[in-house]
N, C-alpha and C positions, 0 to 999 in steps of 0.2 A: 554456699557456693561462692567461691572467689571469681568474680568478672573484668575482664580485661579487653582494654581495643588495641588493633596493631595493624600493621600496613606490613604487608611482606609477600613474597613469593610463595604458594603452597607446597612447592615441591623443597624449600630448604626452609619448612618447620620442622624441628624436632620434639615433637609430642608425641603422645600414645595415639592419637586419632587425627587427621584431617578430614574432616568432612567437603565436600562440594557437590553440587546439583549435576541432574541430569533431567533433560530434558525430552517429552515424546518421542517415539521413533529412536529411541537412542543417540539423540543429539547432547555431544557432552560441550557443559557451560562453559566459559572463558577459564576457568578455574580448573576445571578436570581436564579441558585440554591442554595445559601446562603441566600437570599432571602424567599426565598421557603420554607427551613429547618429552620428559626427561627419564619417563618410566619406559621406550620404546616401543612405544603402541600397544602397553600391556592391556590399561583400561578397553581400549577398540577393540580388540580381541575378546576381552571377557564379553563385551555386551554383545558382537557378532555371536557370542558362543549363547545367547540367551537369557542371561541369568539375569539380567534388566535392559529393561524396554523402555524404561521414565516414566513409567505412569505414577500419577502422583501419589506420593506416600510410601511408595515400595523401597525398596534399602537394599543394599548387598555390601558388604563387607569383605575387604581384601588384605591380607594378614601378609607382613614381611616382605614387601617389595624392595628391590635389594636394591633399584637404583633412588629409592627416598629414603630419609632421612626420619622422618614419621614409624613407628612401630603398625599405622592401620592408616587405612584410605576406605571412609564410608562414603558409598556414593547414595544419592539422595532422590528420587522419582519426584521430578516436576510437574508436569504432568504436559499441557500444551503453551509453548512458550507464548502463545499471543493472548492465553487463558492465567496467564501467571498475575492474580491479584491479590489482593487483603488476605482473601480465604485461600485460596491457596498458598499462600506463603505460610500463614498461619499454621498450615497440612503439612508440608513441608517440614519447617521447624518440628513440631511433636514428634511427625515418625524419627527425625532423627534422635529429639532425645530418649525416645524409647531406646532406641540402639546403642544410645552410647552407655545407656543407664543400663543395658544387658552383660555390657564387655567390660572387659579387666582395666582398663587404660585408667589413669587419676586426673588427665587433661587432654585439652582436643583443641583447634584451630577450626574455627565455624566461618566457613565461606558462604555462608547461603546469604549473608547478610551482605554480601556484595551485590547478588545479583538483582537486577533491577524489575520493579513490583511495578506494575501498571497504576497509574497513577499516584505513583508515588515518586519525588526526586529528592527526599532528605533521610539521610542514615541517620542523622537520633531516630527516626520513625522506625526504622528497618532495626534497629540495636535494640530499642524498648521492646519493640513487638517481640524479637526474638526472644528477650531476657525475658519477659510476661508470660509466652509459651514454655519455655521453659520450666518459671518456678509452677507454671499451673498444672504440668506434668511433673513435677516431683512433688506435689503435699498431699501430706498425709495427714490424718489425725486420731492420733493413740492416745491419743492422753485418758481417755478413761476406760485403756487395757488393764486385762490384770497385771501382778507383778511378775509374773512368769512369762508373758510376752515378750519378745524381741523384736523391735521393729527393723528393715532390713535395711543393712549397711548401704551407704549412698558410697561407692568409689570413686564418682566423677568426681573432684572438688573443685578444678577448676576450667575456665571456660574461655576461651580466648575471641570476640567479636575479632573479624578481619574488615576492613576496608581498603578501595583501591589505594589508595593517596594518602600521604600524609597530610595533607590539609582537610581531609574530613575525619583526621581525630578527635578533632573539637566537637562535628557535631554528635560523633558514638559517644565520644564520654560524655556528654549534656544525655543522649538515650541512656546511656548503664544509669546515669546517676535519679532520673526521671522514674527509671524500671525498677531499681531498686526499690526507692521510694515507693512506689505503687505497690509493691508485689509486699511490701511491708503491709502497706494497709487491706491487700488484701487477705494478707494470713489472718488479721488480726480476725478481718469481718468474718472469716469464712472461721476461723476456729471458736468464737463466741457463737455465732449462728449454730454449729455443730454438738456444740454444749447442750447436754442434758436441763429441759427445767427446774429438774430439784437440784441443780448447782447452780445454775445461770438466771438468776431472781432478780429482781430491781435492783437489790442493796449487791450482789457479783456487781452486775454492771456499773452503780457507784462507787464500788473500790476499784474495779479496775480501771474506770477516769482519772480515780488518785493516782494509782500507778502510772499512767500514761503521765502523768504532768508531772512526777516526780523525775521522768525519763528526759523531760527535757526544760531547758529553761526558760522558752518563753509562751509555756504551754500553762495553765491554772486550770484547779477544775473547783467548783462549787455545788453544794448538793443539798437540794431545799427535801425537810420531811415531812411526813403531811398534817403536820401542824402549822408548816410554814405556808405551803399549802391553802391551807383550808384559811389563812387570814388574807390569802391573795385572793380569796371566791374561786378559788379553783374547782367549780362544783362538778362541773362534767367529766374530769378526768378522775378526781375521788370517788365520785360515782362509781366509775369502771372497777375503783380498788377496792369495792365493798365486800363481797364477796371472798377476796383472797386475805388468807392468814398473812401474807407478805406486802409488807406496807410500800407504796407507791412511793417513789424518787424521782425528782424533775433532777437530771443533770445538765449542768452545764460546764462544757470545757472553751475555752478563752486563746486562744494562741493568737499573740501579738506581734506579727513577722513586718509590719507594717508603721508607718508612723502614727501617732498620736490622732493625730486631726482624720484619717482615711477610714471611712466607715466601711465595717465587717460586712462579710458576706455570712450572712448565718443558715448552716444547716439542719434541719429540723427532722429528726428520724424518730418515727413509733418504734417502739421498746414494748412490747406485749409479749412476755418473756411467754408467758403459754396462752393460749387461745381455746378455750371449752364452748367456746360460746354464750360461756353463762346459762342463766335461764331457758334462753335458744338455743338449748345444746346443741354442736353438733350431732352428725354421724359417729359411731367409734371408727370406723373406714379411715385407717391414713390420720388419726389426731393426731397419732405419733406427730407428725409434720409440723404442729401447730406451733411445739418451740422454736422454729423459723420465723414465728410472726412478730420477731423483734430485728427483721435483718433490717428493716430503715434506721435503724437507731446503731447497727454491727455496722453500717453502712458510714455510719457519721462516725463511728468511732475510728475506722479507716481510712475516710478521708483526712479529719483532723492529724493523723498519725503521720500521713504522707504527706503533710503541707508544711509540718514540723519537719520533719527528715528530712524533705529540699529544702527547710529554712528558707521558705518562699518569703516574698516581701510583701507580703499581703495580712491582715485581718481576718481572720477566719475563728467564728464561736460555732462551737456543734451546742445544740439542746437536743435532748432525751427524755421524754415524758414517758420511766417504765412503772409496769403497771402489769399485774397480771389477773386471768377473766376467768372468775371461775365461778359453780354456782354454790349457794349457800342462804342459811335462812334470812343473812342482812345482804343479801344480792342486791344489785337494783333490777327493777322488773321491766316485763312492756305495761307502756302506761302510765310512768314514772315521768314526772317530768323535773328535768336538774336545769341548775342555772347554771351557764358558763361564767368564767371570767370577765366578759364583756359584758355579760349584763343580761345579755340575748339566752332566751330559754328554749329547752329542745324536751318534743316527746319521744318517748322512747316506743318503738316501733318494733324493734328486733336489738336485744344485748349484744346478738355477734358482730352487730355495725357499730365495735366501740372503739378502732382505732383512729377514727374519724374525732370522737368526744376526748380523747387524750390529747390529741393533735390542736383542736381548735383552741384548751388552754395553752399548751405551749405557746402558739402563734401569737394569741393575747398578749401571753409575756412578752415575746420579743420586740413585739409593736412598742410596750411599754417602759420596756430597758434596754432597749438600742434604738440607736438610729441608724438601721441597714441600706447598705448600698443594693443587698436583693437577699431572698430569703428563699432558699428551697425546701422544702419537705420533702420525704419518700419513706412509703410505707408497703406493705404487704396487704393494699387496703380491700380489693375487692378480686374475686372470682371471676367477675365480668372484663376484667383486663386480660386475665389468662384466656380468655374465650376470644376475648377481640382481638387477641397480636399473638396468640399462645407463647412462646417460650424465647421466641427471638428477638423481642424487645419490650423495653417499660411504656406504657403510657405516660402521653406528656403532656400536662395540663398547664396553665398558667395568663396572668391578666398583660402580659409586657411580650412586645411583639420579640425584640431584641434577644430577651433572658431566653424565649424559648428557640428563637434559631442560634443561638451561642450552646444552650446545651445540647439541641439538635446534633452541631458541627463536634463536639466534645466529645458525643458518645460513637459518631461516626469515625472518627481518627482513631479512635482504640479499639475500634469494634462494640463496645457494650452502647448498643442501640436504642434511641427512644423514639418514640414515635407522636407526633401532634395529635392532638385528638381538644375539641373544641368543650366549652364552658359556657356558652350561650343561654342569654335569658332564656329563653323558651323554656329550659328545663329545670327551671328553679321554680315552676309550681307545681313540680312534682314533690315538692317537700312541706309543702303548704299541711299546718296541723289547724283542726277545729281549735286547740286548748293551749300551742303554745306558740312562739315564733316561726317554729318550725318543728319536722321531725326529722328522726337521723336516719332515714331511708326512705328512697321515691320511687320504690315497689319495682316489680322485676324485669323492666324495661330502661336501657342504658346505664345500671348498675355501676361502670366506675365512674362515669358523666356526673352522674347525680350528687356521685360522693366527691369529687371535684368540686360541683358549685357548692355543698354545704361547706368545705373547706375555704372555698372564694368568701365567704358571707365573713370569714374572721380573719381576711387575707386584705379586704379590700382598699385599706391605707400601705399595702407593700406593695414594694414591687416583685411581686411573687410567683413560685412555678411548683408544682406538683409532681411527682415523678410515682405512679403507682405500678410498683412492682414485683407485685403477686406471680408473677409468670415468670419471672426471669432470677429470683433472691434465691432459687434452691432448685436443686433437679430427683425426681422420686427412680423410682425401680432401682436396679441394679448399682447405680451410680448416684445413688439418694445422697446427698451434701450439699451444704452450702456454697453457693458460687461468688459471693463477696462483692456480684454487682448489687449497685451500679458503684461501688469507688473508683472503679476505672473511668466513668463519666465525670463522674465528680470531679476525680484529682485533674482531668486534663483541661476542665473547665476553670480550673483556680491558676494552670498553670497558661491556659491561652492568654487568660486576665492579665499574669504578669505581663507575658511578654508584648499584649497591646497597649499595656501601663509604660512600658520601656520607651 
């Protein structure tokens, strides 16, 4: 899809569509009654005659109006103008591109992006959001159709953002170029995530970091095997790879948009390309699902993609500790107890609590090969996140007041939500083992808490934040796929950085 901004009158665009809002009651927006008055009261008429009301989401489509210049006029249900916010603009935007993605037309003039969002006064905001709605309403994923498939032609190609003035072209093109960006790194997380795990293994995900760093040039990637591994004491996360014919891969990708001297922000995503739970097998109920338990790691690979794209001026390294959990006669078991990289030893309690043991080598490492300006993790780590916020936001853990109301404010501007949720002593003698430091579960009371503070024990020299999100990385039934947050958190969080670095 080709993206464009422009400042002009609706009624002397010449495209296959104009779109603009309507609002409850049949109040038509600044944009449709320009419309209206050069079309001679057409629009007032149709909506007198019924056929929209505004209520949000509804559409009607007007073909050949003889006094525009436009081939179609979609009008767009608002719904209540004094109700017009985030989510409902959000509403808004999709029903339209369902419609335009219905009709013959190859380009359209999108006015919804003028109209003003409650609480909102910046068009990059209003242009991004749109562009994000958009690509999240057109993807698809065929890739492992047969060859007789046809996936269906997209006719829309291109997309024209409006704005009142020509002085807030600057800030839509800073949104298209932001959306872009993001919606890159959302394909990326939501097509890996979407991957089958007999394709999508430790070593996929090692080659496709090559790939990525091949794409750009100030992106590298390096990929330790578990030979290299196993002489760093990586014991807790080889642990997890015992079990699996598919050898475990610590990736790391490097993108240097930043000067020399500015320490990285490094993102730290599990990579548990399948989830069996080992020993502790699951359910068969929905294991399908379990190749999603790498979207922290589809997550970094996302973000990194889109920091690259905007050629931000920032440091940013992704780590990947993939690993996949499966059982077998050299499994590790409960009871088992592995040393980590740090030194600190963990009993094993429950195998399915191994995103946790993957994650606290990584962390190790980075403590010990960078010196980070803040480090996030996000994983698909526990059940009890989806039970506590279900489906509307990640939980958000973390020891730095700052890191968490910055990602707080991050995941609020794009909409991909997280939510605080506390790390308190009190609950770290829920891990307390008779035989070793610790174990890797503190039994079935505050479930992702628990698994926060044991991630805190290997965090404790960062300035570090947690993002568990098991409830928000993928959606089941009818609409079962990956949704590519939190890169949307992420990328907005590397891009607020810049602009309070400026």
């Amino acid at each position: 899809m080709e993206y464009l901004v422009k400042s002009g009158s609706p009624e002397k665009q010449r495209v296959g569509c104009v779109v603009v809002g309507v609002f409850d009651r049949r109040k038509l927006t600044q944009q449709a009654r320009a419309l209206d008055f050069a079309a001679d009261g057409l629009l007032s008429s149709i909506l007198r005659r019924g056929d929209l009301d505004g209520k949000l989401g509804d559409t009607a489509v007007l073909h050949n109006v003889e006094e525009l210049l436009c081939d179609r006029v979609l009008l767009v249900g608002c719904g209540k103008e004094r109700e017009f916010n985030d989510r409902a603009y959000e509403k808004a935007c999709a029903a339209a591109i369902k419609q335009l993605s219905a009709l013959g037309g190859v380009d359209a003039a999108f006015y919804l992006t003028e109209q003003n969002v409650r609480g909102r006064d910046d068009f990059a905001w209003q242009v991004k959001s749109a562009l994000l709605t958009v690509e999240e309403n057109l993807y698809r994923f065929d890739t492992c159709r047969g060859q007789g498939f046809e996936s269906p032609r997209q006719k829309l190609t291109r997309l024209v953002f409006q704005v009142p003035r020509r002085s807030d072209l600057r800030a839509a093109e800073r949104g298209v170029n932001e959306g872009r960006a993001t919606a890159a790194g959302l394909k990326r997380a939501k097509d890996l995530g979407n991957l089958p795990a007999n394709i999508c293994t430790p070593s996929y995900l090692a080659d496709n970091a090559k790939e990525l760093a091949g794409a750009h040039d100030k992106l590298k990637t390096s990929v330790l095997g578990e030979d290299e591994m196993a002489e760093l004491g990586m014991g807790a996360l080889l642990g997890v790879s015992r079990g699996s014919r598919q050898p475990a891969r610590l990736i790391v990708m490097e993108y240097n948009g930043g000067a020399k001297k500015d320490k990285p922000i490094v993102l730290v995503g599990k990579g548990v390309t399948f989830d069996s739970g080992g020993i502790s097998i699951k359910p068969s109920a929905a294991m399908d699902e379990m190749k999603y338990d790498m979207g922290g790691a589809a997550s970094v690979f996302g973000a990194v993609e889109a920091a690259a794209e905007m050629n931000l001026p920032q440091n940013v390294v992704g780590v990947v500790p993939a690993v996949e959990n499966l059982p077998d006669g050299d499994a590790y078991r409960p009871g088992d107890i592995l040393t980590s990289m740090s030194g600190q030893t963990i009993e094993i309690l429950n195998t399915d609590a191994e995103g946790r043991l993957a994650l606290a080598d990584a962390l190790t490492y980075v403590e010990r090969h960078y010196d980070p300006d803040a480090v996030i993790d996000m994983a698909t780590l526990t059940g009890a996140a989806l039970v506590a916020l279900g489906s509307q936001a990640a939980a958000l853990y973390g020891n730095n007041s700052p890191l968490r109301r910055a990602l707080r404010d991050a995941g609020d501007t794009v909409g991909d939500r997280a939510w605080p949720m506390p790390v308190w002593d009190e609950y770290q003698e829920q891990l307390d083992s008779n035989f070793a430091d610790m174990a890797n579960v503190g039994g079935h009371l505050a479930g992702s808490v628990t698994a926060a503070c044991f991630l805190n024990r290997f965090a404790r020299k960062l300035r570090w934040a947690h993002l568990d999100i098991a409830g928000v990385a993928w959606k089941s039934g009818s609409e079962k796929g990956a949704t590519g947050r939190p890169v949307g958190l992420l990328t907005q969080y590397l891009i607020d950085r810049t602009h309070d670095d400026a």
